[in-house]
The first five atom37 places (N, CA, C, CB, O) and aatype in JSON, in Angstrom:
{
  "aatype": [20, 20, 20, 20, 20, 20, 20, 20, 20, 20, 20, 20, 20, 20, 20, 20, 20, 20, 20, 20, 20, 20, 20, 20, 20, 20, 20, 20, 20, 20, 20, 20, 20, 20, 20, 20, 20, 20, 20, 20, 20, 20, 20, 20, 20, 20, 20, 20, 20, 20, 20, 20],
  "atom_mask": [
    [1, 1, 1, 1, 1],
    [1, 1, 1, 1, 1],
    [1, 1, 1, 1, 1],
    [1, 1, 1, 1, 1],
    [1, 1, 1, 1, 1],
    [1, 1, 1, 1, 1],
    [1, 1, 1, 1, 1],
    [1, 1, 1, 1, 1],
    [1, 1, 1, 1, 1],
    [1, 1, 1, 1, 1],
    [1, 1, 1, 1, 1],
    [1, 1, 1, 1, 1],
    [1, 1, 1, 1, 1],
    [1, 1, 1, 1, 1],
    [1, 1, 1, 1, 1],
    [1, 1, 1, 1, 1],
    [1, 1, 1, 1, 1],
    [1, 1, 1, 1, 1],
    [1, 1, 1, 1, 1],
    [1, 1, 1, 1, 1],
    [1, 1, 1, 1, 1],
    [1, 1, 1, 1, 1],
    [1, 1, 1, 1, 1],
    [1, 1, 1, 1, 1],
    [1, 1, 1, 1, 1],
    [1, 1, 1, 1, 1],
    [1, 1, 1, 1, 1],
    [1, 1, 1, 1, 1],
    [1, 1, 1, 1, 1],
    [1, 1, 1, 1, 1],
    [1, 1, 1, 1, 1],
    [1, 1, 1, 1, 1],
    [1, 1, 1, 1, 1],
    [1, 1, 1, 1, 1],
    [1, 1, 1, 1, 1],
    [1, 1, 1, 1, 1],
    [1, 1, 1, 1, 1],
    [1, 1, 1, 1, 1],
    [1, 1, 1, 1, 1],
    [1, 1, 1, 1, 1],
    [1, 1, 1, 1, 1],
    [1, 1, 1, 1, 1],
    [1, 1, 1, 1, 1],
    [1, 1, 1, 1, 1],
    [1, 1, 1, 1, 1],
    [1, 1, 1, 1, 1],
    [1, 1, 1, 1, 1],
    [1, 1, 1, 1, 1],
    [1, 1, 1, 1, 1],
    [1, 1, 1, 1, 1],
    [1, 1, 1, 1, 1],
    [1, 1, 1, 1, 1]
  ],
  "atom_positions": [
    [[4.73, -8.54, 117.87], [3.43, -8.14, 117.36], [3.6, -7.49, 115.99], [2.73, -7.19, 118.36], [4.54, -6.74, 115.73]],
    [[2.67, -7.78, 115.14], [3.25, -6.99, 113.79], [2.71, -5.58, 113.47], [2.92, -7.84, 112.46], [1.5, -5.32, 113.51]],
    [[3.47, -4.88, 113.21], [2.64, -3.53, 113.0], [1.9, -3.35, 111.82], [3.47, -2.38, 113.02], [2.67, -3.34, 110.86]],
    [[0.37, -3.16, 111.4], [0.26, -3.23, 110.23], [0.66, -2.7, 109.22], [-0.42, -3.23, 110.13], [1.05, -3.26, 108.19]],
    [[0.53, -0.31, 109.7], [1.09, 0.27, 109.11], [2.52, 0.16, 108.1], [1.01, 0.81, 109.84], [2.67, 0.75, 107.03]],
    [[3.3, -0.56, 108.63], [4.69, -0.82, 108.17], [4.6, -1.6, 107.37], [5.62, -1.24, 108.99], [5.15, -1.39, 106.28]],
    [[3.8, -2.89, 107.62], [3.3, -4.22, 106.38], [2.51, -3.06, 105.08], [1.59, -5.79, 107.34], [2.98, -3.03, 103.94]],
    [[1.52, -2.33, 105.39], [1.14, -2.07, 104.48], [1.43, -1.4, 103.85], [0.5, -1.99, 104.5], [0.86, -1.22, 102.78]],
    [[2.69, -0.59, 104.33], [4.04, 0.38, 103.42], [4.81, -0.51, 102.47], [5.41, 1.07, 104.55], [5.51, -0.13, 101.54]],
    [[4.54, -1.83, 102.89], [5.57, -2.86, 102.14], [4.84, -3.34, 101.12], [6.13, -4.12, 103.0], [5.36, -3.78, 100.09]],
    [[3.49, -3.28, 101.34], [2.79, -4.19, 100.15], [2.93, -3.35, 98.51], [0.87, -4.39, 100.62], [2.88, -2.17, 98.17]],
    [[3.12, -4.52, 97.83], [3.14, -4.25, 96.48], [2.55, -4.95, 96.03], [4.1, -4.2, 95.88], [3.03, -6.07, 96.22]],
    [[1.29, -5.0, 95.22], [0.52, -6.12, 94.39], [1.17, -6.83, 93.29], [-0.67, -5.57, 93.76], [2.15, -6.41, 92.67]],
    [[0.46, -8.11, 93.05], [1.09, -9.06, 92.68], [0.81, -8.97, 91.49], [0.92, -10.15, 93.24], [-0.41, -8.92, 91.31]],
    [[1.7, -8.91, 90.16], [1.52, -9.02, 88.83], [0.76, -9.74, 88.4], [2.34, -9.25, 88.27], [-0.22, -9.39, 87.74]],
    [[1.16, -11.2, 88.75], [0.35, -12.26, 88.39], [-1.27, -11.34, 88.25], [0.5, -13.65, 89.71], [-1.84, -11.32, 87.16]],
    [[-1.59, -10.98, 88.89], [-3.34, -10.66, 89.79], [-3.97, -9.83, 88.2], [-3.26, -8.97, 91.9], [-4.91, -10.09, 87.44]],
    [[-2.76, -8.6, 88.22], [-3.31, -7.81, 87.07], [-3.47, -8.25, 85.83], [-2.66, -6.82, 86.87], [-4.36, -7.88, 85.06]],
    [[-2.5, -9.16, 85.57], [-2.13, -9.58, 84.43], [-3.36, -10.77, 84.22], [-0.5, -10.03, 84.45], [-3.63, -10.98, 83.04]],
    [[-3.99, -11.43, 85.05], [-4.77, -12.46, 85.42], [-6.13, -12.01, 85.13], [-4.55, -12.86, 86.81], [-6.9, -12.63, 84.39]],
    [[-6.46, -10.66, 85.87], [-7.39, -9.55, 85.55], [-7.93, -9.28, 84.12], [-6.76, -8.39, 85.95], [-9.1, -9.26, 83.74]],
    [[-6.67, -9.05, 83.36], [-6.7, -8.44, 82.18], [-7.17, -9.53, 81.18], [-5.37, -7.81, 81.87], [-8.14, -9.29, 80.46]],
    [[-6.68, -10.42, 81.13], [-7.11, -11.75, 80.28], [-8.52, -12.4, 80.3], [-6.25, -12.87, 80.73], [-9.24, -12.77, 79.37]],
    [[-8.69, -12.41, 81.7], [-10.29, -12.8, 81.84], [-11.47, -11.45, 81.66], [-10.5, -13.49, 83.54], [-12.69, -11.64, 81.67]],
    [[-10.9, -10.25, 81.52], [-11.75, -9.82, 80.89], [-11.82, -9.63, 79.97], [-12.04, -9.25, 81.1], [-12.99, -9.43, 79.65]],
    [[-10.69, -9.5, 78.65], [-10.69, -9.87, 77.42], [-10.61, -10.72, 76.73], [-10.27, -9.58, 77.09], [-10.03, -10.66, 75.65]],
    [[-11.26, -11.89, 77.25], [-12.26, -12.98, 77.02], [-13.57, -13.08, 76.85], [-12.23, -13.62, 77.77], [-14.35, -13.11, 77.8]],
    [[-14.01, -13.14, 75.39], [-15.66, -13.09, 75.57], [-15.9, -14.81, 75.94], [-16.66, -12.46, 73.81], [-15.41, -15.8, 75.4]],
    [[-17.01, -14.68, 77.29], [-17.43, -16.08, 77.7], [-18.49, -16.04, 77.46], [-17.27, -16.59, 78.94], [-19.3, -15.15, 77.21]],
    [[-18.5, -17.44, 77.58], [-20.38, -18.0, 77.15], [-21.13, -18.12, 78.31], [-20.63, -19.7, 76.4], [-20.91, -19.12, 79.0]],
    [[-21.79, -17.51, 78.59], [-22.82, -17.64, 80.15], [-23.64, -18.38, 80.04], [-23.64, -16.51, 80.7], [-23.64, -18.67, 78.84]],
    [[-24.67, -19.12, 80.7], [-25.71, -19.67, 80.78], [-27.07, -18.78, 79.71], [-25.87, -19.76, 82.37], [-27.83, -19.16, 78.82]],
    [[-26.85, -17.64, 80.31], [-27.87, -16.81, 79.65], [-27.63, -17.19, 77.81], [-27.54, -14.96, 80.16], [-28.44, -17.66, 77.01]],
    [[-26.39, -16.82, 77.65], [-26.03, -17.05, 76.17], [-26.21, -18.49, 75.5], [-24.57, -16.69, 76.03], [-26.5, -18.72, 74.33]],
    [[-25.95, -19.47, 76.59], [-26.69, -20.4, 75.95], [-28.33, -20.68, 75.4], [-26.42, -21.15, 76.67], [-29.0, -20.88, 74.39]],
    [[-28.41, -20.51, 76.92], [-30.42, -20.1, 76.75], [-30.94, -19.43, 75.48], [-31.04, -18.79, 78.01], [-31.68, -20.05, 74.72]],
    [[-30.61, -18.36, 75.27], [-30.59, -17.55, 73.7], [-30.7, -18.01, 72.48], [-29.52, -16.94, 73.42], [-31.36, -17.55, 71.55]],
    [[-29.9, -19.14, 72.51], [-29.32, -19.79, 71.38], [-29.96, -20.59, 71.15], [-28.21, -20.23, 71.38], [-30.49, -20.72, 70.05]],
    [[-30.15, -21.46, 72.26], [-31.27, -22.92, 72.62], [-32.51, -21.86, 72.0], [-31.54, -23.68, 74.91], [-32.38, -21.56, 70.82]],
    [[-33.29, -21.46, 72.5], [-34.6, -20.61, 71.94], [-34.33, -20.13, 70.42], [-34.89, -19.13, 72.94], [-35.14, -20.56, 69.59]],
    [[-33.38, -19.36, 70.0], [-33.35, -19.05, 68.27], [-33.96, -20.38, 67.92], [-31.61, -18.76, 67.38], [-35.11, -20.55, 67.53]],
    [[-32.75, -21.59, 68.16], [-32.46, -22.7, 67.19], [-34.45, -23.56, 67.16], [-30.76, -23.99, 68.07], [-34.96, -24.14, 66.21]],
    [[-34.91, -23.37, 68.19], [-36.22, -23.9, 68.84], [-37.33, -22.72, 67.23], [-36.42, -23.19, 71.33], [-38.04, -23.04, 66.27]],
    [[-36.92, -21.58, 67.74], [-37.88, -20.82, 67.3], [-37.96, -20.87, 65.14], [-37.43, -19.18, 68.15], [-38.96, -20.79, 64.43]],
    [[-36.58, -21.0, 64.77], [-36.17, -21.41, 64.11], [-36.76, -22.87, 63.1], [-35.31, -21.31, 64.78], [-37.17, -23.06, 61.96]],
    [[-36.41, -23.84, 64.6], [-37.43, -25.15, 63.95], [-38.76, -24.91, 63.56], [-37.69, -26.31, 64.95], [-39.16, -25.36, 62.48]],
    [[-39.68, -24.1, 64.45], [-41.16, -24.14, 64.26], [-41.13, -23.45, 63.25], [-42.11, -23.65, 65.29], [-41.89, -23.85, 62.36]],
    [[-40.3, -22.22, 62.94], [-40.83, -21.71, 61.89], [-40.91, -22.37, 60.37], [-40.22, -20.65, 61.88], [-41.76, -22.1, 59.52]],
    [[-39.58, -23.49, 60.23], [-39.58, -24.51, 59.02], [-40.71, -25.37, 59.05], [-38.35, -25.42, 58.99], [-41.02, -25.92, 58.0]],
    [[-41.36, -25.57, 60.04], [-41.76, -27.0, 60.18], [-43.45, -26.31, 59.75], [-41.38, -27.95, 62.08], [-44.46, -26.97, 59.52]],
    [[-43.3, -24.82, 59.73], [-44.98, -24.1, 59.75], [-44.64, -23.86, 58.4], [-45.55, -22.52, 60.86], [-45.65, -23.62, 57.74]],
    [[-43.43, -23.82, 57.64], [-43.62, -23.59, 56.18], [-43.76, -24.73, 55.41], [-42.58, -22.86, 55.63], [-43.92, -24.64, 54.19]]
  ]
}
């Protein structure tokens, strides 16, 4: 039977994880939202040339 206590004296987290962590959050990503944004400037943008 395994004891957990003892497993969980053993655990050490995995580098990979932090290091994995760290990168994807110092990554700026493009979300959906940020697209949306952009799509609307470029939109709002047109009408305004097309009204001058």
């Amino acid at each position: 039977m395994i004891n957990f206590e003892e497993e969980l004296k053993k655990f050490k987290p995995s580098l990979d994880v932090d290091e994995a962590e760290g990168a994807i959050y110092a990554r700026d990503l493009t979300d959906v939202i940020d697209i949306l944004k952009e799509m609307l400037e470029e939109t709002s943008d047109s009408e305004r040339k097309q009204r001058s």
